[in-house]
Backbone as a ProteinNet text record, in pm:
[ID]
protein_1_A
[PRIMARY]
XXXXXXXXXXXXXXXXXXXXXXXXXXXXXXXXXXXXXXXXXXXXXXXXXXXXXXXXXXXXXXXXXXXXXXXXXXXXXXXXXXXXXXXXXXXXXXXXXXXXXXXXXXXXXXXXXXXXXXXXXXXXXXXXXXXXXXXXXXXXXXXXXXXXXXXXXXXXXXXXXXXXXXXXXXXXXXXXXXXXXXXXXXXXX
[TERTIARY]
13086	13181.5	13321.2	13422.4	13518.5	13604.8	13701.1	13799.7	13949	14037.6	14085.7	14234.6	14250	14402.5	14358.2	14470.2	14456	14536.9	14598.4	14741.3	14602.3	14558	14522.4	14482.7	14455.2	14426.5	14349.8	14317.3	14218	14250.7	14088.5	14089.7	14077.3	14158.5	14126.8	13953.2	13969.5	13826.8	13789.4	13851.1	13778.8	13842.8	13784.4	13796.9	13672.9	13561.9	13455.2	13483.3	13604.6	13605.6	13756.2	13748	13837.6	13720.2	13763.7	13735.2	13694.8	13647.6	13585.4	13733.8	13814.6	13913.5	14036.2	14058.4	14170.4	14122.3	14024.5	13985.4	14010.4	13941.9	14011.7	14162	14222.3	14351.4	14416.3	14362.8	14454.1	14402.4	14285.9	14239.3	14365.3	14360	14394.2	14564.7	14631.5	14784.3	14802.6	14690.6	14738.1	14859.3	14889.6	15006.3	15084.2	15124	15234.2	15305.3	15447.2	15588.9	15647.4	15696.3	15754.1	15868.9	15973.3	16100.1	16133.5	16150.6	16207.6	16323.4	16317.7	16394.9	16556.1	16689.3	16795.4	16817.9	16858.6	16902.9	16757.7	16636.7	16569.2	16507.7	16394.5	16378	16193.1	16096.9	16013.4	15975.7	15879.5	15872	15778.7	15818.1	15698.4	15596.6	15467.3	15319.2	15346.4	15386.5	15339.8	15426.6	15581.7	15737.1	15818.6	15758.2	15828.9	15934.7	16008.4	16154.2	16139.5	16289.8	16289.6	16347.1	16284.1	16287.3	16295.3	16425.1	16402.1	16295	16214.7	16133.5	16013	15910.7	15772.2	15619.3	15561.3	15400.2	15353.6	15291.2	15177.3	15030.1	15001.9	14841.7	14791.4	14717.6	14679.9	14722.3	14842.5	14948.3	15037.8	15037.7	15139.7	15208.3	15356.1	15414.9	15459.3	15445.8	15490.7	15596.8	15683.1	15775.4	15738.1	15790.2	15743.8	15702.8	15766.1	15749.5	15643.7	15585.6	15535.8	15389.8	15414.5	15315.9	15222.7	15314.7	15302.8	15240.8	15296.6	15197.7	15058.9	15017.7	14890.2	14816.6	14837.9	14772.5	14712.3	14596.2	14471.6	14506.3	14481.2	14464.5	14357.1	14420.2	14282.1	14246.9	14321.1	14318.7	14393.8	14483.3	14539.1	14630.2	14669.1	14706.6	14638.2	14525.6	14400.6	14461.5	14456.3	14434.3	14283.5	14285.4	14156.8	14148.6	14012.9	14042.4	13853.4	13800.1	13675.4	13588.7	13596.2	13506.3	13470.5	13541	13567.2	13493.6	13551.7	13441.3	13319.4	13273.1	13104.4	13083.9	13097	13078.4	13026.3	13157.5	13201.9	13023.6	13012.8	12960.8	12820.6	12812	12659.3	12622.6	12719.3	12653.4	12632.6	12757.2	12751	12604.8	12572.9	12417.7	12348.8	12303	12191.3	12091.6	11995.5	11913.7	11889.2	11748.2	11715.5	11725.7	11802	11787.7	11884.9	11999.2	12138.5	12094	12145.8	12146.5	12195.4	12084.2	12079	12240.6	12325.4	12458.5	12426.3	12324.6	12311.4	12321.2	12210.4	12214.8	12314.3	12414.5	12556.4	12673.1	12658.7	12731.7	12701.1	12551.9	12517	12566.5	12566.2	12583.3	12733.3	12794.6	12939.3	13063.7	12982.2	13117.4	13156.2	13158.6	13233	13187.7	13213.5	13108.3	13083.9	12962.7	12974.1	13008.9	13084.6	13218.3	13310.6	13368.9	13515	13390.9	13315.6	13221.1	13216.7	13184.8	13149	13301.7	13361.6	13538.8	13566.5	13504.1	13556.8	13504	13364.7	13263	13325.3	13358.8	13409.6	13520.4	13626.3	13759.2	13727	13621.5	13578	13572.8	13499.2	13409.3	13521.4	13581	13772.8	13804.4	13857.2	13954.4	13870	13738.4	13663.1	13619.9	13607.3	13548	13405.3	13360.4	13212.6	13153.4	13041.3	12994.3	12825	12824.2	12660.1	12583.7	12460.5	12327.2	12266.6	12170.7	12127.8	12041.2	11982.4	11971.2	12057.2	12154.7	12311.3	12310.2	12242.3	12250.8	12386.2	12442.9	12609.5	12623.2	12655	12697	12848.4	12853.4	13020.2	13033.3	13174.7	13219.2	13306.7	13327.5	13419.2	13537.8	13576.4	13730.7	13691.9	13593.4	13528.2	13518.4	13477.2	13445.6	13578.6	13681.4	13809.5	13855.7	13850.2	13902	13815	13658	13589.5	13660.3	13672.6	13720.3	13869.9	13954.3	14098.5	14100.3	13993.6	13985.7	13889.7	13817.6	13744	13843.7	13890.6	13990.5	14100.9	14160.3	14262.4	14196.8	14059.4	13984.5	14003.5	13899	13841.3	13875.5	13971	14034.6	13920.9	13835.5	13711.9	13705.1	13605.1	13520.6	13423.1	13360.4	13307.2	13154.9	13108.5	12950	12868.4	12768	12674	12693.3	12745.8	12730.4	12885.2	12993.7	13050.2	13024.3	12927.9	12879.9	12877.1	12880.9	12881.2	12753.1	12638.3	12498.9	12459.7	12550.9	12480.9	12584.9	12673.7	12733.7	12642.8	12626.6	12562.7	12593	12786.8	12803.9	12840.8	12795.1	12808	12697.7	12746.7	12687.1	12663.2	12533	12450.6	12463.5	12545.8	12555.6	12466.4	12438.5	12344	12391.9	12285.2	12364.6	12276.3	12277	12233.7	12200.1	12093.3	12059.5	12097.5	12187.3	12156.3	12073.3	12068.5	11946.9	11994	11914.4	11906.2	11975.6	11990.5	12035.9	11913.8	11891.4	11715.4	11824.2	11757.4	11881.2	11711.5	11744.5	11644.7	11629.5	11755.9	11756.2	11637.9	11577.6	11475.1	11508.4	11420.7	11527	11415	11526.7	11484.4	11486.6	11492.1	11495.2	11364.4
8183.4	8175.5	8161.2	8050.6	8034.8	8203.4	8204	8310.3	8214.8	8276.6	8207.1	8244.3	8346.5	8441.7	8492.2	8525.4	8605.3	8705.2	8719	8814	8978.7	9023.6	9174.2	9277.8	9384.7	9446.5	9410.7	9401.9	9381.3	9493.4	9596.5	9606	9577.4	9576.2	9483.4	9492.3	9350.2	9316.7	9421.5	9491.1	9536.7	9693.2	9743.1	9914	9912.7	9876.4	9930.8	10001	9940.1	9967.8	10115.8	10150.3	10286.2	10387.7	10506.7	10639.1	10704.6	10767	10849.9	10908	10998.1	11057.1	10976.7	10888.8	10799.4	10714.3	10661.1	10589.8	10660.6	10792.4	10947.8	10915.1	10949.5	10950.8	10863.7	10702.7	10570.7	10559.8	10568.6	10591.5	10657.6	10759.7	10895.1	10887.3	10748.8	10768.9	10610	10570.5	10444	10468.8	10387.7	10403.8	10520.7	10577.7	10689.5	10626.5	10637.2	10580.8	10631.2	10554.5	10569	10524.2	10554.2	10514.1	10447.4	10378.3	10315.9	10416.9	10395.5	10487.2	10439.3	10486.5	10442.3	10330.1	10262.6	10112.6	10004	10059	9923.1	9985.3	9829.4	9796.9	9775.1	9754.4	9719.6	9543.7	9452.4	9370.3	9414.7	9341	9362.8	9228.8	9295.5	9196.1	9108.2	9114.8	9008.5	8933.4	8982.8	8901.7	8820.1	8881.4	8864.1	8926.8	8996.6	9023.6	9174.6	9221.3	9315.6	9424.6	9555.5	9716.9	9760.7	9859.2	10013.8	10125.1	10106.2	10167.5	10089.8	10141.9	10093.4	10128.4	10089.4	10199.4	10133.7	10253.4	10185.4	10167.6	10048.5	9990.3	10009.6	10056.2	9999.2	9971.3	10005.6	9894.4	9869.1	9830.7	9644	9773	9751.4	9789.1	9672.4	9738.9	9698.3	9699.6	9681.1	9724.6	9748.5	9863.8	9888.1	9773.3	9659.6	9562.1	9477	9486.4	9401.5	9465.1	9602	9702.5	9668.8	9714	9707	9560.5	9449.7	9297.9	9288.4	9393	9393.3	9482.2	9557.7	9668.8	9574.2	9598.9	9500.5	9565.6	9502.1	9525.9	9662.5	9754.2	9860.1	9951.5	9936.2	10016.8	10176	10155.2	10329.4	10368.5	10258.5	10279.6	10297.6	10265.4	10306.6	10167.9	10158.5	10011.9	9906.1	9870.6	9798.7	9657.1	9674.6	9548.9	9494.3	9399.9	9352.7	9483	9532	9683.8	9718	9760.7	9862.4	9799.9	9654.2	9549.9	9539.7	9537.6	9539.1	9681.2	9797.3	9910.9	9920.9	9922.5	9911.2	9799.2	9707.8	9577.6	9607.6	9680.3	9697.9	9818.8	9914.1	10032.8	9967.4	9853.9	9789.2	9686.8	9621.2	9518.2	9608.2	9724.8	9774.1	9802.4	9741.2	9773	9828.7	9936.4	10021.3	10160.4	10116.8	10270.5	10243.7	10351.1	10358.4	10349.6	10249.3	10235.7	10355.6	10365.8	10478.5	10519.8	10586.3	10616.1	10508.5	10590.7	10530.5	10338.5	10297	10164.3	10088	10110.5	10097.9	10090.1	10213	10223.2	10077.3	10061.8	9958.9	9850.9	9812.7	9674.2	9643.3	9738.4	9729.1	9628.6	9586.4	9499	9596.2	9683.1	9739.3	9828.7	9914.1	9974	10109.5	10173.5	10277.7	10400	10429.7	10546.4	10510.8	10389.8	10391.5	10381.5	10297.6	10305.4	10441.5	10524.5	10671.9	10709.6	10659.4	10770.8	10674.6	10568.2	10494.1	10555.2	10546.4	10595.2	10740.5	10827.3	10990.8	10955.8	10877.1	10837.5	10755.9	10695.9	10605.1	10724.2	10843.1	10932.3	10996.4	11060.2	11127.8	11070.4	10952.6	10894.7	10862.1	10834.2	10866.8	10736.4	10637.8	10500.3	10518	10624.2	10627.9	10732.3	10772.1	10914.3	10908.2	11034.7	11035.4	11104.1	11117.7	11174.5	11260.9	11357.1	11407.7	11373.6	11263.2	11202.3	11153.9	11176.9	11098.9	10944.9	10893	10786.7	10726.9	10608.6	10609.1	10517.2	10585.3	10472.3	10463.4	10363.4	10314.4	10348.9	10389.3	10446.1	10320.5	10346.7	10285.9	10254.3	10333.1	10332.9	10254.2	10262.1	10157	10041.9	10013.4	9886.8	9763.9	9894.6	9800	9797.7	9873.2	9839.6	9720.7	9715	9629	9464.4	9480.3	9334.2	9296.4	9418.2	9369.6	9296.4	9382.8	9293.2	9192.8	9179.2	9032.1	8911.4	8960.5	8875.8	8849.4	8935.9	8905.4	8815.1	8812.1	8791.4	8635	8641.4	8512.9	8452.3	8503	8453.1	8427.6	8519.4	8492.5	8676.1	8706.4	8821.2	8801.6	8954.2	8999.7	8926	8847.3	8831.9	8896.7	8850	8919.9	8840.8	8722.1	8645.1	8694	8732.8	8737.8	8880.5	8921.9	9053.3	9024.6	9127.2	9065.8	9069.4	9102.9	9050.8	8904.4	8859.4	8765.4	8650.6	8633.5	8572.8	8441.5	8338	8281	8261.3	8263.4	8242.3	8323.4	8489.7	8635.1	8578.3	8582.5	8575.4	8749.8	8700.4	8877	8834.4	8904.6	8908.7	8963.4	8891.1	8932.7	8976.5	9018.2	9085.7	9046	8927.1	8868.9	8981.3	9006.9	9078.2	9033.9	9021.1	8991.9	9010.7	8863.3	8889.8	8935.3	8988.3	9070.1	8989.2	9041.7	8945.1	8988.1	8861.6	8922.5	9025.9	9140.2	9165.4	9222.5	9281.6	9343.6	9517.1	9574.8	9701.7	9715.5	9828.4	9867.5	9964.4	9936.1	9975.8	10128	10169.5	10338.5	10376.6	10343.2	10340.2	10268.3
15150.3	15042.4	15103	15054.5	15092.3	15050.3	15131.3	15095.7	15054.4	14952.8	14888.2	14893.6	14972.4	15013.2	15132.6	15261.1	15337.8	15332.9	15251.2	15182.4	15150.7	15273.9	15192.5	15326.5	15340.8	15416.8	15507.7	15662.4	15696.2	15829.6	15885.8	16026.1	16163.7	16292.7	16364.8	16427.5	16439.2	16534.4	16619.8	16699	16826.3	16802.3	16695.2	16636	16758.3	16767.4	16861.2	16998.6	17056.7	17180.8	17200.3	17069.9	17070.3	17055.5	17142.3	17166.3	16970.6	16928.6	16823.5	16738.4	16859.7	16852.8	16801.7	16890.8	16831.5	16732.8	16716.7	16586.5	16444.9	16490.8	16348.6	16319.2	16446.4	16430.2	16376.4	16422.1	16345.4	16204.3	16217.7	16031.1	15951.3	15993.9	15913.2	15889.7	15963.5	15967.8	15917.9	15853.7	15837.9	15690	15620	15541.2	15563.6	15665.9	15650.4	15698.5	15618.7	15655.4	15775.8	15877.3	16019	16011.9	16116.1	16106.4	16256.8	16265.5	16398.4	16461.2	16626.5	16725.8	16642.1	16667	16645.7	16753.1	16721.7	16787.9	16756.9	16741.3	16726.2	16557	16571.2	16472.8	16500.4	16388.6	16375.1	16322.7	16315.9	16276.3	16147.1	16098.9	15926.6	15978.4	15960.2	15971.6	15896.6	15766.2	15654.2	15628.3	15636.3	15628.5	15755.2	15864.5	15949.3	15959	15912	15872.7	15998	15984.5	16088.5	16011.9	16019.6	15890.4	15997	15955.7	15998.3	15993.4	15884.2	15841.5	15751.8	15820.6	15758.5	15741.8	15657.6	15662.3	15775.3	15853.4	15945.9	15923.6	15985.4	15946.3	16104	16120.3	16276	16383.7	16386.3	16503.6	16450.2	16283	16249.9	16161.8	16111.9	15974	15878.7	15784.6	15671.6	15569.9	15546.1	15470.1	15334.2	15275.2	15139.3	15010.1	15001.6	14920.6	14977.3	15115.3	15148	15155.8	15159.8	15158.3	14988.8	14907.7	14801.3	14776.5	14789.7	14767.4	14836.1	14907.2	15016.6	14943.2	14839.9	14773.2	14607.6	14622.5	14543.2	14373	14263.7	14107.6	14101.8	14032.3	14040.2	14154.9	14276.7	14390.7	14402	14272.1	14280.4	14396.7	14469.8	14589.8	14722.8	14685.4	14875.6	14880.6	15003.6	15088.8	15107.2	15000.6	15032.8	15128.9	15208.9	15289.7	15256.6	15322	15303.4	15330	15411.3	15438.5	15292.6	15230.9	15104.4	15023.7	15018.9	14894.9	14964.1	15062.4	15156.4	15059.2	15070.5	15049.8	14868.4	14789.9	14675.6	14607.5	14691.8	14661.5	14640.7	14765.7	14762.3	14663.7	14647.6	14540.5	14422.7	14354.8	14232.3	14224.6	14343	14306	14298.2	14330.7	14305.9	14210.5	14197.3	14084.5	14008.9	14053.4	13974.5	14087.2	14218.8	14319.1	14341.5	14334.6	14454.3	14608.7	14696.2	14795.5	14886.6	14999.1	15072.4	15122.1	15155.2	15217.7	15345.1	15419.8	15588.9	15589.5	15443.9	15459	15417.2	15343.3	15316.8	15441.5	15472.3	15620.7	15726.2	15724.9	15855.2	15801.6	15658.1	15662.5	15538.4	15589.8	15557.9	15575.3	15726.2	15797.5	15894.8	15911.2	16003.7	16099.5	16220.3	16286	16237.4	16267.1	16153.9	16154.4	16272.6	16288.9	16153.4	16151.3	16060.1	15928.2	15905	15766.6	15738.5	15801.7	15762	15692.1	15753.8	15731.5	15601	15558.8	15454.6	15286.9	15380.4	15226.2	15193.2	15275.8	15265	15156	15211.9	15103.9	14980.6	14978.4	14857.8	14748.5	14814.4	14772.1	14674.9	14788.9	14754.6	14676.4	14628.2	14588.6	14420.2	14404.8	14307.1	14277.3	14362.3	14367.9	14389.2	14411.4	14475.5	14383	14369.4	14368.8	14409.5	14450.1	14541.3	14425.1	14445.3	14335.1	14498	14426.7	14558.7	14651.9	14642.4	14772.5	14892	14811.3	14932.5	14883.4	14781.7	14730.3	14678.1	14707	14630.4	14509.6	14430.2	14317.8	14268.5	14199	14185.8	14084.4	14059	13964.1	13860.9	13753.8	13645	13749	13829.1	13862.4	13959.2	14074.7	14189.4	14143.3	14023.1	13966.7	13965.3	13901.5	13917.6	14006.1	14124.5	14234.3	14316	14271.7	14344	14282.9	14191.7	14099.1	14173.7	14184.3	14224.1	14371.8	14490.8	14578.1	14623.8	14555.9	14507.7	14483.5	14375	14332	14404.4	14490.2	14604.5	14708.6	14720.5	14836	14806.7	14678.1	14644.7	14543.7	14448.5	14372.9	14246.5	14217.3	14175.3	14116.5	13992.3	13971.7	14101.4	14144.5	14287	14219.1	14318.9	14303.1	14414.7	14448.9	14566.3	14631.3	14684.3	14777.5	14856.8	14789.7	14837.8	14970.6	14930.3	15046.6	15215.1	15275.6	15406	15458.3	15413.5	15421.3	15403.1	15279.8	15161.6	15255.8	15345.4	15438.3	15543.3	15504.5	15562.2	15720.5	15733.5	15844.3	15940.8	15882.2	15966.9	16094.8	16235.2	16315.9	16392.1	16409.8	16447.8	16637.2	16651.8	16807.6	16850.2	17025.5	17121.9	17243.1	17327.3	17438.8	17541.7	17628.4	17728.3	17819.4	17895.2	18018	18097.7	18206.1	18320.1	18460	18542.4	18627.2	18704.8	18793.9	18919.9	19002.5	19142.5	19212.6	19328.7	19414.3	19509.2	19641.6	19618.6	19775	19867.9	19999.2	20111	20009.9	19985.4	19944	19847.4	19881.3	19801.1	19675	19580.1	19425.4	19434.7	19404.8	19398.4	19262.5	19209.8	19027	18924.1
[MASK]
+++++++++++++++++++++++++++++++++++++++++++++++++++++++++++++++++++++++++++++++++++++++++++++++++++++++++++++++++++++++++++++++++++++++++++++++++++++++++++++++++++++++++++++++++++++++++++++

């Protein structure tokens, strides 16, 4: 499915290769307002422009107006990025069973340290709610938040294709073995 804006939240590519600890930590401080040292300045991600002060995402700031245009119809203020709609997406197709927590998490989009810390805030924030199996289903209020970033996404109401399962061109990475090399040393292993 084409995407139809790039104007919205997204996390970077390579969250995998951060520590447990600091991944908590950048989660947990994303939108809090920072102020630049005296004498410099920050760049804004989305304007280019140069703020004294701005929310942080990951790395990048934002300036409040620019913050604010990145925040989806129906979001209440969370930051939604594709993660959230993977998440959001899959509790809403579900049939006649709420989808397991664990199988949500795997096929989220994202790896499933930050998935875990997402579904917890979905949970919080009242986009989600579990049954006692740990099963998740979407709430009235999830629903509109699932629609606002659909619609930021794709400029479209959310279907199933837009899922990151239902992705024809999600490539499932591999991990080549490498060969031996012939040496005299005898392998003790």
């Amino acid at each position: 499915m084409q995407r139809k804006s790039n104007i919205y939240f997204s996390y970077p590519p390579n969250l995998h290769e951060m520590d447990l600890a600091t991944l908590v930590s950048m989660y947990r401080e994303r939108g809090i307002p920072k102020k630049s040292k005296p004498g410099e300045y920050f760049g804004c991600a989305l304007t280019q422009k140069m703020i004294k002060k701005g929310k942080w995402w990951f790395g990048l700031y934002y300036g409040q107006q620019a913050w604010n245009d990145l925040l989806t119809n129906g979001c209440e203020g969370y930051p939604l990025t594709e993660v959230e709609m993977n998440i959001l997406g899959l509790a809403m197709i579900a049939d006649t069973q709420p989808p397991e927590r664990e199988y949500v998490e795997q096929h989220s989009g994202a790896i499933a340290k930050l998935a875990y810390m997402i579904v917890n805030d979905l949970k919080e924030y009242g986009f989600l709610s579990t049954n006692e199996q740990e099963c998740l289903m979407i709430t009235p209020r999830g629903e509109k938040a699932l629609q606002g970033v659909a619609r930021r996404i794709y400029d479209k109401k959310f279907t199933a294709d837009m899922l990151h399962i239902n992705q024809s061109d999600t490539v499932q990475p591999s991990i080549q073995r490498a060969k031996k090399k012939e040496s005299e040393q005898t392998d003790l292993f």
